[in-house]
VOBA-1610 file (N, C-alpha, C; in pm, whole numbers, padded with zeros to 5 digits, always signed):
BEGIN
Unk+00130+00646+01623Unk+00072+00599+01497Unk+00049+00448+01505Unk-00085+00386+01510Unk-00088+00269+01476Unk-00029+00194+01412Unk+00017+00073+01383Unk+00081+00034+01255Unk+00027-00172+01256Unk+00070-00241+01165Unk+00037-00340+01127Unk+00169-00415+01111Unk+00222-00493+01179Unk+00339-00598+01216Unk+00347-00706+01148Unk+00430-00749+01051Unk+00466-00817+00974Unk+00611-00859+00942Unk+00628-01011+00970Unk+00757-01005+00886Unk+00873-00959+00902Unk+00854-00860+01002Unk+00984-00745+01054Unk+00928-00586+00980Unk+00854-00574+00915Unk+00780-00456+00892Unk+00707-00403+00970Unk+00682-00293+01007Unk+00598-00174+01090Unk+00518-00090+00980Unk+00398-00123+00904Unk+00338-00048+00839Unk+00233+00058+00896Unk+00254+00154+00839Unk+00165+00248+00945Unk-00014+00216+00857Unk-00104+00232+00951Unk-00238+00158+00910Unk-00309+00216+00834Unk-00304+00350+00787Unk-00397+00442+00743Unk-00264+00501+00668Unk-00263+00527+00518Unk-00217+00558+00406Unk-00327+00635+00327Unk-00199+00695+00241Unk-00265+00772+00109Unk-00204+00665-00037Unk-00350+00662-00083Unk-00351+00626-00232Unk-00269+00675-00308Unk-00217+00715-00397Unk-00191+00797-00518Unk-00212+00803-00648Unk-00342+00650-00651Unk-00336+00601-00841Unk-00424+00748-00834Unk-00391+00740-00972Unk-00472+00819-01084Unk-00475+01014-01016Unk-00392+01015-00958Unk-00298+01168-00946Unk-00197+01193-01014Unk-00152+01309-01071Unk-00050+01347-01127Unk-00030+01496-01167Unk+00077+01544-01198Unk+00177+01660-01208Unk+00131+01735-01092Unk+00140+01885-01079Unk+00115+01949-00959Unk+00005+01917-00825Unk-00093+01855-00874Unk-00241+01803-00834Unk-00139+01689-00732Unk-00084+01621-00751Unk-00038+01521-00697Unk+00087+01545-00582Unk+00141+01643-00613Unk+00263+01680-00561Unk+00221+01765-00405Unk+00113+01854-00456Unk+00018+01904-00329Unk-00070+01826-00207Unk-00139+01705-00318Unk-00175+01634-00197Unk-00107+01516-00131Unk+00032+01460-00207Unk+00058+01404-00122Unk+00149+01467+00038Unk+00168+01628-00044Unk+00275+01744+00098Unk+00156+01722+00186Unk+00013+01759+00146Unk-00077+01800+00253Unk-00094+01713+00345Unk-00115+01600+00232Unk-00136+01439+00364Unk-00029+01437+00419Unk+00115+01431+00393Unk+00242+01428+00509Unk+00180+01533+00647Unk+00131+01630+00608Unk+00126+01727+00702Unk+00051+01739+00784Unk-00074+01674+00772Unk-00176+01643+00846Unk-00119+01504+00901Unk-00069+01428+00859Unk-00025+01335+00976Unk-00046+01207+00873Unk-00055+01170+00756Unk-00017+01079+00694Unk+00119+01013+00642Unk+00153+00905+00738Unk+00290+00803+00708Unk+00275+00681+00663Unk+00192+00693+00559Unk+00267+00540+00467Unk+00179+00642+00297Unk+00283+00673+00204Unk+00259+00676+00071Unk+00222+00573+00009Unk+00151+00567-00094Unk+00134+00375-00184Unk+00115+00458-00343Unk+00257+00448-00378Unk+00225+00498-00522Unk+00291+00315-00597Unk+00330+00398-00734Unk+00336+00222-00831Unk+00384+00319-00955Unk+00525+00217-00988Unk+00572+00229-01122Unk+00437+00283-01233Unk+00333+00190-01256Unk+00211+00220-01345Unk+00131+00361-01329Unk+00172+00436-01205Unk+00062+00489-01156Unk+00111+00634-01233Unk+00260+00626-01304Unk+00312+00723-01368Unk+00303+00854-01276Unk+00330+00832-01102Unk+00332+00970-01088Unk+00455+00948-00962Unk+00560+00832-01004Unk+00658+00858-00896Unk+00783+00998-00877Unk+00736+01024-00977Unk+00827+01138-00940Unk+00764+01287-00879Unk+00627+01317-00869Unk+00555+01392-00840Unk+00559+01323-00683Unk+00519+01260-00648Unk+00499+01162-00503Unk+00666+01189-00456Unk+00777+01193-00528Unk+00882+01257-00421Unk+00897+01402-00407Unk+00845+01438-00498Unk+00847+01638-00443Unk+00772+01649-00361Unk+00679+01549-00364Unk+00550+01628-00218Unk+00624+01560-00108Unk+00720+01460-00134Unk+00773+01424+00029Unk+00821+01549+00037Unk+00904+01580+00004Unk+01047+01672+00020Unk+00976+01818+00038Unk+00846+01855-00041Unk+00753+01957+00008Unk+00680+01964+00169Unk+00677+01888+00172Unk+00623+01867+00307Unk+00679+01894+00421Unk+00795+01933+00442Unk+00888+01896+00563Unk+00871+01782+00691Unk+00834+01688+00609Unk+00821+01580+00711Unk+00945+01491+00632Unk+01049+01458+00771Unk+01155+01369+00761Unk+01131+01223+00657Unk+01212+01226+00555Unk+01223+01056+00474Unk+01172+00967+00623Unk+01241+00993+00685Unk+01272+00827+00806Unk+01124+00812+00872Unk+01043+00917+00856Unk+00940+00947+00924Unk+00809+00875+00820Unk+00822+00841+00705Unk+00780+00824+00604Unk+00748+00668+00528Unk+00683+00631+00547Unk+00646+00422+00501Unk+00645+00497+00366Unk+00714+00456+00279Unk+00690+00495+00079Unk+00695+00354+00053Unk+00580+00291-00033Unk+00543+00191-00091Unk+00555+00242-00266Unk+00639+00153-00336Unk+00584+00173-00509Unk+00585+00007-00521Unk+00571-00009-00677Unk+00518-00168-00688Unk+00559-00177-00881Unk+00600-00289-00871Unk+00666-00311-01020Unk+00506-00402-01132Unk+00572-00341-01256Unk+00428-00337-01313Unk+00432-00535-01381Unk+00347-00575-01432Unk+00392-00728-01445Unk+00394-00744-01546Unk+00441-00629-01638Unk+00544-00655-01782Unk+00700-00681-01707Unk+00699-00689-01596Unk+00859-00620-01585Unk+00887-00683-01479Unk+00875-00836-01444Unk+00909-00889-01390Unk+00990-01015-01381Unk+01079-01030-01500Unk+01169-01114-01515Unk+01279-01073-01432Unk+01382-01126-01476Unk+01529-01144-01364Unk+01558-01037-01477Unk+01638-00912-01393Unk+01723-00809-01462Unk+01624-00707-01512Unk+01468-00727-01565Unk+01411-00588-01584Unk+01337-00597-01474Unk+01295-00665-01348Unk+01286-00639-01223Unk+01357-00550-01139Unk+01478-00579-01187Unk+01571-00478-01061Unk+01602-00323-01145Unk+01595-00296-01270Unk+01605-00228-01337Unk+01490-00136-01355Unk+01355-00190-01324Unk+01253-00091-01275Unk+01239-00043-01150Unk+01300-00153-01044Unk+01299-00062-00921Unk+01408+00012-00865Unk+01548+00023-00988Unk+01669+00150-00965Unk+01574+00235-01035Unk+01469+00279-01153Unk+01404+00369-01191Unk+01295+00458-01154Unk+01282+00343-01028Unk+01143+00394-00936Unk+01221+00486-00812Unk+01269+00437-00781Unk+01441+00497-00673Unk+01478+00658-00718Unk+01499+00634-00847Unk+01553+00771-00926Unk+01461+00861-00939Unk+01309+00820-00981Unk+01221+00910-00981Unk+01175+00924-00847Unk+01134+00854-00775Unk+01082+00907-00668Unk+01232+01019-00596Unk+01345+01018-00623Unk+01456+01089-00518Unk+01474+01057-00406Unk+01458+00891-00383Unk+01535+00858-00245Unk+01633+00749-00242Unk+01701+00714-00126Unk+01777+00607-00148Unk+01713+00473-00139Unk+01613+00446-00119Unk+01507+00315-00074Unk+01384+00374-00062Unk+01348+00225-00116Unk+01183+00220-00084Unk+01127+00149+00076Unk+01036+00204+00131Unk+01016+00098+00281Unk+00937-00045+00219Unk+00900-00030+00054Unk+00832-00160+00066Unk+00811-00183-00134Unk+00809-00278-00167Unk+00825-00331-00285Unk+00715-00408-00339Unk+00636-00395-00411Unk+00536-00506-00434Unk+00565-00532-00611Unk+00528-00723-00597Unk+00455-00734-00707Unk+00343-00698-00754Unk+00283-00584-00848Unk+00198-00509-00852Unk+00061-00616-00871Unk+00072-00704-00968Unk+00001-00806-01036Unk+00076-00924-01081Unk+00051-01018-01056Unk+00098-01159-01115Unk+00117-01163-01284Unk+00208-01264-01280Unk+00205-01263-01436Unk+00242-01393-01473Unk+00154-01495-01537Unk+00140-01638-01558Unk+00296-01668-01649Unk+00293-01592-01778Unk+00411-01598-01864Unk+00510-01544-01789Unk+00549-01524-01649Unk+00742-01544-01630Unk+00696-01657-01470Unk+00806-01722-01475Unk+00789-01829-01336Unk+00809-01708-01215Unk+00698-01771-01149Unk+00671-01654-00969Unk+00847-01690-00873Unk+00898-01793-00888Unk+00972-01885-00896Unk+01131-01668-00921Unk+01121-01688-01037Unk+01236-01612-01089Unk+01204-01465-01005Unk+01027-01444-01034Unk+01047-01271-00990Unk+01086-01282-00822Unk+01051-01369-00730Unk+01063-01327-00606Unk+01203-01301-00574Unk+01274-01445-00641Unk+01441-01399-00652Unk+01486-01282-00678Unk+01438-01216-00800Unk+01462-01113-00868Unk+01394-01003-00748Unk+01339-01035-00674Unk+01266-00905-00578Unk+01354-00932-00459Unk+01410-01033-00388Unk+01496-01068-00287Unk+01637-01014-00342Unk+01670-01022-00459Unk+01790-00927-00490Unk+01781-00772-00493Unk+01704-00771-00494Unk+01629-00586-00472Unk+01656-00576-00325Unk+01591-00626-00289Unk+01628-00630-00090Unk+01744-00618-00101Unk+01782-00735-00099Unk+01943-00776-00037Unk+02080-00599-00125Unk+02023-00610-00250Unk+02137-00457-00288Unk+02059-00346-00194Unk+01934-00342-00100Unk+01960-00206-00041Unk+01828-00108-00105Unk+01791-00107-00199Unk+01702-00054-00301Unk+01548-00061-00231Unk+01518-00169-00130Unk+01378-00126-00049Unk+01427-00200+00087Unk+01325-00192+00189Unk+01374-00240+00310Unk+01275-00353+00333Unk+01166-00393+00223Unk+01085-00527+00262Unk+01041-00507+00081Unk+00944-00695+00118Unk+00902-00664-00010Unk+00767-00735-00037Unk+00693-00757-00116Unk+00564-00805-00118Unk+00505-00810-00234Unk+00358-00878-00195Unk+00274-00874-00310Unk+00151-00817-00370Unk+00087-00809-00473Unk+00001-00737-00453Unk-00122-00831-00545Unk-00259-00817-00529Unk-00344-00934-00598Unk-00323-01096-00665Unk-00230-01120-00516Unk-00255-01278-00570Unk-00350-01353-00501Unk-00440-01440-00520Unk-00483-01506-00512Unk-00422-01629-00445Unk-00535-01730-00363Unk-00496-01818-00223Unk-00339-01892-00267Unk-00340-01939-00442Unk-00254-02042-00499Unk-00185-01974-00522Unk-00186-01874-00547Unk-00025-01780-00579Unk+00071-01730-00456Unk-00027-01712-00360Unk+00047-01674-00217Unk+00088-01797-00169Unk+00087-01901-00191Unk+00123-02053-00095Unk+00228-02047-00204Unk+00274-02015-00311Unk+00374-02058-00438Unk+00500-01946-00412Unk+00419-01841-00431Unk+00512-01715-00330Unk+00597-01729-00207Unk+00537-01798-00127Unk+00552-01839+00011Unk+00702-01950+00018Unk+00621-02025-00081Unk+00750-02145-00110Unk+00853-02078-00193Unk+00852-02045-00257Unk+00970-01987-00366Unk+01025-01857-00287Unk+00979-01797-00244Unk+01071-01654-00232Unk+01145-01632-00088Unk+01297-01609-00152Unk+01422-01635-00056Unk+01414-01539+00058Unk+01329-01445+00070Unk+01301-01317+00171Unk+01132-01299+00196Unk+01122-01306+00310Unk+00991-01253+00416Unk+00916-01185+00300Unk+00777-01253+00256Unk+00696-01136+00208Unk+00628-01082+00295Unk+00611-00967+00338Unk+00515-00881+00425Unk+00385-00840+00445Unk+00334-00812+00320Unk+00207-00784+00317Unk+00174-00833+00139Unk-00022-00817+00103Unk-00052-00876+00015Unk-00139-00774-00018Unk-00118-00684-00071Unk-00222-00550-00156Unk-00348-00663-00216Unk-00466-00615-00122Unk-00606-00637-00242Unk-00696-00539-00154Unk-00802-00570-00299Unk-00905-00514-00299Unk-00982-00550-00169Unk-01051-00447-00058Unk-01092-00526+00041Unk-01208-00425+00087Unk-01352-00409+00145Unk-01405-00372+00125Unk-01541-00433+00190Unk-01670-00342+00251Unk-01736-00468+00313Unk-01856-00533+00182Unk-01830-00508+00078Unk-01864-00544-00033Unk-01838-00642-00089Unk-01720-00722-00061Unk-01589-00790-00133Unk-01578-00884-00030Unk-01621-01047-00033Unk-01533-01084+00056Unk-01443-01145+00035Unk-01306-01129+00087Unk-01155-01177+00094Unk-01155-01263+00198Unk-01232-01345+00279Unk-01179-01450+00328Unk-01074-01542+00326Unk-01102-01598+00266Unk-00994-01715+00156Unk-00869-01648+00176Unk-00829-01548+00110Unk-00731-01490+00069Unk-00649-01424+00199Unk-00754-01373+00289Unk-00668-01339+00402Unk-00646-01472+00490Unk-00719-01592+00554Unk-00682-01689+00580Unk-00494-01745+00510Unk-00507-01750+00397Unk-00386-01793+00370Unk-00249-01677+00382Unk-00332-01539+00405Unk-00193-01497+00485Unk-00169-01468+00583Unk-00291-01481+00701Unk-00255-01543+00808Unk-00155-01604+00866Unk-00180-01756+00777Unk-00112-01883+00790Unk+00045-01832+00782Unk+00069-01747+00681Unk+00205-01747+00648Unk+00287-01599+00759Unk+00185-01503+00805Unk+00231-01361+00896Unk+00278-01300+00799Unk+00126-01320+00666Unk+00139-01178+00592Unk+00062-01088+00599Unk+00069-01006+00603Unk-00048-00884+00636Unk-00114-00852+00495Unk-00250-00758+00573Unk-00339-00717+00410Unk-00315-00606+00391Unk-00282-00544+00326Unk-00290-00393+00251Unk-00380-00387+00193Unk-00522-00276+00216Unk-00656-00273+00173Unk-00617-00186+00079Unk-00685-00197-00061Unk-00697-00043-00105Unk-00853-00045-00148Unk-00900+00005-00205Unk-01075+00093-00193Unk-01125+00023-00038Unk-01047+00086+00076Unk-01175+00037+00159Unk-01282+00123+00186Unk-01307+00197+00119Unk-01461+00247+00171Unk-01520+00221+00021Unk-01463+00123-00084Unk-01568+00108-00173Unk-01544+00226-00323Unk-01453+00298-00306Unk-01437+00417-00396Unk-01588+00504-00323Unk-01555+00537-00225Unk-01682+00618-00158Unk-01823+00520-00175Unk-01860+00408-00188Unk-01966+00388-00245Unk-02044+00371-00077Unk-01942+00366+00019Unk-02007+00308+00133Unk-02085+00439+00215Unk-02067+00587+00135Unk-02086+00706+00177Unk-02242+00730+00132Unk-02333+00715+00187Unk-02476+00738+00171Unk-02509+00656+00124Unk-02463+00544+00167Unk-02499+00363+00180Unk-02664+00372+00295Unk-02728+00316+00281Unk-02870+00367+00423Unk-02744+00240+00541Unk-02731+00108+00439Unk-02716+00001+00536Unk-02572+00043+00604Unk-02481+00095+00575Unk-02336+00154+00552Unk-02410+00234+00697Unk-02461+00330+00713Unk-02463+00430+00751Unk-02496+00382+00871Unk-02606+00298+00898Unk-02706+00270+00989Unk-02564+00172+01102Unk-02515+00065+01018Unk-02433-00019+01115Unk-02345+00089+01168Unk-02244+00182+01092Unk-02151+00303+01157Unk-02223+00325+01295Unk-02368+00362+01269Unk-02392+00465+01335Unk-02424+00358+01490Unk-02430+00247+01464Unk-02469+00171+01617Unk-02335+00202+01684Unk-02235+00215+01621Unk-02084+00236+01696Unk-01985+00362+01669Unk-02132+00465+01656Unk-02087+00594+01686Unk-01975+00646+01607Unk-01964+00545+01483Unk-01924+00618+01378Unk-01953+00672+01255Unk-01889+00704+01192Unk-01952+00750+01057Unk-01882+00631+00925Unk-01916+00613+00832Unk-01895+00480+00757Unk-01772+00437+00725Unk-01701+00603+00664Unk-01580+00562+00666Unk-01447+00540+00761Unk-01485+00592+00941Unk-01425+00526+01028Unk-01468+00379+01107Unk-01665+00354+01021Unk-01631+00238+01042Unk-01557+00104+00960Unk-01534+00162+00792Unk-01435+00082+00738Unk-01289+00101+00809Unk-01236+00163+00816Unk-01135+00195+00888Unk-01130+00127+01029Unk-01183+00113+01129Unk-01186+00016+01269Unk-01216-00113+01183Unk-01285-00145+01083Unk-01270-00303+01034Unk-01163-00354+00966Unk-01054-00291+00934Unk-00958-00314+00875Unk-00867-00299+00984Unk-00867-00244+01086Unk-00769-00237+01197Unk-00785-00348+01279Unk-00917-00388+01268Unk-00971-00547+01384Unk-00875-00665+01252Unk-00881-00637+01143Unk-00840-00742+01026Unk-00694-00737+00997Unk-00632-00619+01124Unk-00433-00656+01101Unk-00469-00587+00942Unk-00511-00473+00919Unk-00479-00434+00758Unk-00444-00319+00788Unk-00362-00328+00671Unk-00343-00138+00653Unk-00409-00078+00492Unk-00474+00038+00520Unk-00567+00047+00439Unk-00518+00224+00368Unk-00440+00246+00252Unk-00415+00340+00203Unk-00525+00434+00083Unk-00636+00526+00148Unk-00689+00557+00121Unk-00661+00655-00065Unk-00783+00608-00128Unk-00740+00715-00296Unk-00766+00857-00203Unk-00656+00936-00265Unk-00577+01074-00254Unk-00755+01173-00310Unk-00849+01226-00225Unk-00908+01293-00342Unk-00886+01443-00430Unk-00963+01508-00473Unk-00927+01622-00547Unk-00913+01771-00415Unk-00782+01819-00425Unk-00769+01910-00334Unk-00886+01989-00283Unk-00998+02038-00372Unk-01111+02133-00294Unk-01227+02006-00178Unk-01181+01881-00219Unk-01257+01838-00149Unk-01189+01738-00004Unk-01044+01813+00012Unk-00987+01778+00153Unk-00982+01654+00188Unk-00835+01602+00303Unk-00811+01517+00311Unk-00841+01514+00456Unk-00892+01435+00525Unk-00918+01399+00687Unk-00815+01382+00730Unk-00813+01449+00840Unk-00658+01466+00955Unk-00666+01343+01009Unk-00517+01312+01037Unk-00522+01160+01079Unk-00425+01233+01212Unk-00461+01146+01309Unk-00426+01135+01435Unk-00237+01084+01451Unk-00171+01150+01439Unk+00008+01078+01483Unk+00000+00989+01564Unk-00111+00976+01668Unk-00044+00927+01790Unk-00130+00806+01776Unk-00211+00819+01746Unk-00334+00672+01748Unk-00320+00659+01589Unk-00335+00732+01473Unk-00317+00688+01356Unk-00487+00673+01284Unk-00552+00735+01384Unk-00674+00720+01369Unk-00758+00820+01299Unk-00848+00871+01188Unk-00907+00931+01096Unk-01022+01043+01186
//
């Protein structure tokens, strides 16, 4: 399985989404993706479906240890004490003993970045995830992050896409050996019967969405694809290369 090196993290490169899934619908596709060969989950306190996202581990018969599980705290809830108190709740619903990874879901101007990273480095340090991170900050929030927070951030969830450019933003985590966590990289499908999408794939003998996928692997990202609706199947991912 490919993966993306950070920090002391091993993220595997190719993930399943989980926003906007829930009750049985959710529980099925995240077993199926374990089973076809998907190791890194990316669900979120907000996404209201952590507890569906641990029955499909445990459905699946694919080993916890075998398993990258990402959730992410929402940014009502990031002061000192309801920080650590949403992620013993995320713990409980999902049914494991740790998370492999922790994010600030979204920034939040009204509490100091200053208190939550502490408040997320005490999450580490009791045991509750095994890394931790961020998710849509911007160049000035990641250099503030960087300075303030007592533990390795790992990776930086954004939007990334060949639509979107994140320059800027990945430059400054570069600098620091943080990695990108893509999510819509193919665009929410938009890059799928793209003419221009189609035409560049096709000079390199791929199809659009493995050529978003090889551009996010040249970019050190790991890119956790949205989960789609069961009749319309999830692409087998490769164990050994990690590849779509």
């Amino acid at each position: 399985m490919h993966t993306v090196e950070s920090n002391g993290a091993e993220i595997p490169a190719i993930g399943l989404w989980t926003w906007d899934i829930h009750g049985a619908q959710c529980v099925e596709i995240v077993a199926e993706g374990l089973r076809l060969g998907y190791r890194h989950i990316d669900t979120a306190q907000s996404y209201d479906n952590e507890r569906e996202v641990g029955e499909g581990l445990r459905a699946s018969g694919v080993a916890r240890d075998d398993v990258f599980l990402t959730t992410k705290v929402w940014h009502d809830r990031l002061n000192a004490g309801a920080l650590e108190k949403s992620a013993e709740e995320s713990i409980a619903r999902l049914g494991v003993d740790q998370v492999d990874l922790l994010l600030v879901h979204w920034p939040n101007p009204d509490v100091p970045l200053k208190e939550t990273m502490e408040a997320m480095a005490r999450v580490k340090r009791d045991g509750l995830t095994r890394h931790i991170g961020i998710s849509n900050f911007p160049v000035a929030l990641i250099e503030e992050a960087v300075a303030v927070s007592p533990a390795p951030i790992v990776t930086n969830q954004i939007e990334y896409h060949p639509y979107l450019d994140q320059t800027k933003i990945m430059e400054a985590c570069r600098r620091h050996g943080i990695s990108i966590t893509a999510y819509c990289p193919i665009a929410r499908a938009k890059v799928i019967g793209d003419p221009v999408m189609e035409e560049i794939a096709a000079r390199h003998s791929r199809n659009p969405v493995q050529w978003c996928c090889a551009g996010s692997f040249s970019s050190q990202a790991s890119s956790p694809f949205r989960a789609p609706a069961p009749r319309h199947g999830l692409p087998k991912i490769s164990i050994s290369t990690g590849s779509i």
